[in-house]
N, C-alpha and C positions, 0 to 999 in steps of 0.2 A: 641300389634300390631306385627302381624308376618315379620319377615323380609326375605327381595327378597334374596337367592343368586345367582348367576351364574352373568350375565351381569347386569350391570346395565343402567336397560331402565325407571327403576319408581320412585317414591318417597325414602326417607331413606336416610341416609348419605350413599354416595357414599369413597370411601379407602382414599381420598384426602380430604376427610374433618373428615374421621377419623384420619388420621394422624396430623393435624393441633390440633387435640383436644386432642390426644394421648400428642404431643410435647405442650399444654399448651399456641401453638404460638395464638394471638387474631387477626379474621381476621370478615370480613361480607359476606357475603353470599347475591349476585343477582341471580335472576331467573327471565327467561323471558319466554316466548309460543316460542320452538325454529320452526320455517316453514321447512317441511320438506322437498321441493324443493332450500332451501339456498344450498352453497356449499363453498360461502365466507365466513367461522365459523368467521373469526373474525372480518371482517366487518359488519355480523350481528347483532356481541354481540356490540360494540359500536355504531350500530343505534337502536337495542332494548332499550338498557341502557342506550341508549343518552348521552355517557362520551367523554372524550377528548382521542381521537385515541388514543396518544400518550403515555396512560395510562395503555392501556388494551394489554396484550400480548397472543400472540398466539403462541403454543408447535407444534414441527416439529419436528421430526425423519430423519436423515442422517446417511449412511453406507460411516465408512471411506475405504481407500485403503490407502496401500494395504492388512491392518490387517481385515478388514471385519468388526471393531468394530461398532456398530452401538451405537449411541449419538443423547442426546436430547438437541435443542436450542431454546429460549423462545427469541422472538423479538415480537418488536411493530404489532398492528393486520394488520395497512394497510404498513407495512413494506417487504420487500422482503429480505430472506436469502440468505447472500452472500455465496458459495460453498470455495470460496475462503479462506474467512476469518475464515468460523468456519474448513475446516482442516486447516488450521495455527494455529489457538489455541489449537486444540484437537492435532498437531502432528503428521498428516497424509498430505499425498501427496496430497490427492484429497478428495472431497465426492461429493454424490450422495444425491437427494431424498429417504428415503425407500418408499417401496413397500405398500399401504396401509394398505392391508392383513396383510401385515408383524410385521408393525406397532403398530395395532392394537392386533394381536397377544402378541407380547413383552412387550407393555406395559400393557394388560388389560380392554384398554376404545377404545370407536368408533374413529372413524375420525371425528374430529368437537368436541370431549369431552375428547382428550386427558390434561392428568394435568400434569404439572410435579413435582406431588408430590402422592405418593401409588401404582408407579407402579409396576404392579406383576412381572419385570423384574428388577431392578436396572439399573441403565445407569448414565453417565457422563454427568453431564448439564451444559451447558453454556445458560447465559442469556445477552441481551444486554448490553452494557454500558449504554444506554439513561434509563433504571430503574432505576439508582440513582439520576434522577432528581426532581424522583415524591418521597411522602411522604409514599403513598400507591398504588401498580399494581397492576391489575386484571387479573386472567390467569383462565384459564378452573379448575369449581369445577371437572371435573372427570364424567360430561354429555352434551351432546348439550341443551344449556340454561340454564344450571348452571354454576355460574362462584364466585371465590372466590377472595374477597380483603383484601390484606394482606400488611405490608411494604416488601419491597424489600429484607432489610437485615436479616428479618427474612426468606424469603424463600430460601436467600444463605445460612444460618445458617443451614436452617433444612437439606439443599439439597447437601451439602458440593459444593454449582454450583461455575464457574469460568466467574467472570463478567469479558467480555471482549468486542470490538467491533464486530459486526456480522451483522448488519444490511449493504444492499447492498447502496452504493450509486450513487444516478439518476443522 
């Protein structure tokens, strides 16, 4: 079977589940039919997959100031990124949302199928503190409706991330 390169829109391991099998990390692997009028990626994956919100994380992209660095932060799906919190951890004044475009760009995968794991950029990851509560998180395999379950500390392990607080609080 020949495989897809450029984007990946179809079947085939996608670079975040070759890298998981590269590193030997053991993780499972959900797929669902992703709708293409969704745009809450990560409220979808946990009413497709029917799992506990609080399980499933969803990968964001911020540009810090004043160095322009751009960083990737994995928080709960129905969770909101605090600006605040992740420049305190990352060491910056401030951040931003990136730019979808941009995003996408840097790392490799669409909006909605970012992973934070194979991207064709390297980046600094930070991931919520609330992942050490579960045994195993679910974060984007690297497409919309693919998604991969793995323990937490092996995805700090692979990812050299810095588990910190980041989630915004209501």
């Amino acid at each position: 079977m020949g495989r897809k390169h450029g984007k990946d829109h179809g079947a085939g391991p996608t670079r975040a589940i070759e890298a998981l099998t590269a590193a030997g990390v053991p993780f499972t692997v959900h797929e669902y039919e992703h709708d293409p009028v969704a745009r809450a990626f990560g409220e979808e994956t946990v009413e497709k997959l029917g799992i506990d919100p609080t399980q499933a994380f969803k990968t964001l992209m911020v540009r810090l100031e004043p160095t322009g660095e751009f960083v990737v932060a994995c928080v709960p799906a129905l969770a909101h990124l605090s600006m605040k919190l992740i420049a305190k951890a990352a060491g910056a004044k401030s951040a931003a949302m990136a730019d979808p475009a941009l995003a996408q760009r840097r790392t490799g995968y669409v909006v909605g199928g970012i992973s934070p794991l194979g991207q064709t950029t390297p980046h600094r990851l930070f991931i919520d503190s609330s992942c050490l509560d579960h045994e195993t998180i679910i974060v984007s395999g690297g497409r919309r409706g693919l998604s991969v379950e793995l323990s937490p500390l092996e995805l700090v392990d692979l990812t050299d991330a810095e588990v910190t607080d980041l989630a915004a609080q209501s």
